[in-house]
N, C-alpha and C positions, 0 to 999 in steps of 0.2 A: 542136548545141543548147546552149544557155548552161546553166550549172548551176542547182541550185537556190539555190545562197548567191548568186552574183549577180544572180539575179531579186530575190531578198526583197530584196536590198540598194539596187538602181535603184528598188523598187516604194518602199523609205522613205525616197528620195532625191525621188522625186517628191511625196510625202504631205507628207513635213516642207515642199517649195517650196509647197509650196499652201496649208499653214496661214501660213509665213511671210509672205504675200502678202496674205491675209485680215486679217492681225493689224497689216498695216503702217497707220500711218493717212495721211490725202489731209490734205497742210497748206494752208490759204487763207490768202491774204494778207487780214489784216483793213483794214477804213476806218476811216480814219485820218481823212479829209477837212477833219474838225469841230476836228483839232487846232489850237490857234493857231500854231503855229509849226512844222510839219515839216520845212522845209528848213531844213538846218544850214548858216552859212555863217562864215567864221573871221574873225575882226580879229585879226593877227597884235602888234597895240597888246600885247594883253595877254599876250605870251607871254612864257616864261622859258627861259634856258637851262640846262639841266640839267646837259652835260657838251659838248665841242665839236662833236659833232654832234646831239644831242638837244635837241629843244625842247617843252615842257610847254606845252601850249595850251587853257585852261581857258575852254567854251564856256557855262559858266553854265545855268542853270533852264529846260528845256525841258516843256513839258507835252505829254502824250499824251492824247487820247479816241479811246477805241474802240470802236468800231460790232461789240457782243456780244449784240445781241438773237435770231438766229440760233441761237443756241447756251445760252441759258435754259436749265440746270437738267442739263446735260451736262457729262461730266469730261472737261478737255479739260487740253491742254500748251499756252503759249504763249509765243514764239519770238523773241526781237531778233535783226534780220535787217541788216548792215553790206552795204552793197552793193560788188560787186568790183571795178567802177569807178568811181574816185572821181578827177571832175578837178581835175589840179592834182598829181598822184601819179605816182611811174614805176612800183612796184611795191606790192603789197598788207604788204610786210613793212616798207614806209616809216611804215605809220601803226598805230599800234595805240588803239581806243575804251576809255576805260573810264568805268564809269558808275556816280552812287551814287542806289537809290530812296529815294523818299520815299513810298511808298507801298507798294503789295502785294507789288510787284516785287521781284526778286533783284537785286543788284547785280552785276557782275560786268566785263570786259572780253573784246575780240574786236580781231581784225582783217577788214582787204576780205575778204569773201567767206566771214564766221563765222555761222554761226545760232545762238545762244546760249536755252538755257531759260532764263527770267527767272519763270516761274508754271505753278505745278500745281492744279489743284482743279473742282472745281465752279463753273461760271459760275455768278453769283446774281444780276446785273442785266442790264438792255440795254444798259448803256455802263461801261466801266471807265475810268476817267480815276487817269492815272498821271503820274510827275514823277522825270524824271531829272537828276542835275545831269552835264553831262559832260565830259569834260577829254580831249583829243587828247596821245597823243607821238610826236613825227613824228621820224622819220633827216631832217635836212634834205638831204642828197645826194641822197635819191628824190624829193624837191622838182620839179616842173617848171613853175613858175608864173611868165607875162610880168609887164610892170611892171605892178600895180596890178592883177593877178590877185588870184584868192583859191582856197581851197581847199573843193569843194563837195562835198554827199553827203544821201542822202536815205534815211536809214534808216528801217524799217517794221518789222511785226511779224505774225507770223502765227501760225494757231493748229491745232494738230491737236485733233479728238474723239477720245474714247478709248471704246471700244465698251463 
């Protein structure tokens, strides 16, 4: 028969999984749809090189609208989401986002396959419309793009409710 210390100890081994699980929140990917421009795609014209394999690739003014009518008047987290495949890349440490807002947004950068907070608070409309400007630095040896390829990526954004 198991002791009495390791009963209590299983029994608040399961209590704490169960609040932990309760308290996790379900993130959705929000609609974006209405943005004018969500797919990112590079003209390597404007790039720079930083050092012999670094290249600084400045993607200019993107806007975001976002579809937050859902979530009116809820304390929620909201999420910049770098997808982990991204063609035109051999590995996700070839490219790193960073990005500066113009708006509510956090600035910040990630790489493939980062979910970054960029906003905490209270939703207060049905659409938040946001502006990033963004600049890519890529290892060019992760590089795998034919001639007159380009480098693509469709970043989104999701958002958790907080109870």
């Amino acid at each position: 028969m198991p002791s009495f210390r390791l009963r209590c100890c299983a029994a608040l081994l399961a209590m704490a999984g169960a609040c932990g699980q309760g308290a996790h929140a379900q993130a959705t990917r929000l609609d974006d749809s209405s943005s004018p421009r969500p797919q990112i795609n590079s003209d390597f014209r404007n790039a720079q090189m930083l050092d012999p394999n670094t290249i600084s690739l400045p993607f200019g003014h993107v806007e975001y609208r976002l579809a937050t009518a859902a979530y009116v008047g809820k304390q929620a987290r909201i999420y910049y989401v770098i997808p982990l495949a991204v063609a035109g890349l051999r590995s996700p440490m070839g490219m790193q986002v960073q990005w500066r807002s113009s708006g509510l947004f956090q600035g910040g950068m990630g790489r493939p396959g980062d979910r970054v907070l960029v906003w905490s608070g209270v939703v207060r409309a049905p659409w938040i419309t946001e502006s990033f400007d963004l600049q890519l630095r890529l290892d060019q040896r992760q590089l795998q793009m034919s001639q007159g390829g380009s480098l693509r990526f469709e970043s989104y954004f999701e958002i958790e409710t907080q109870p």
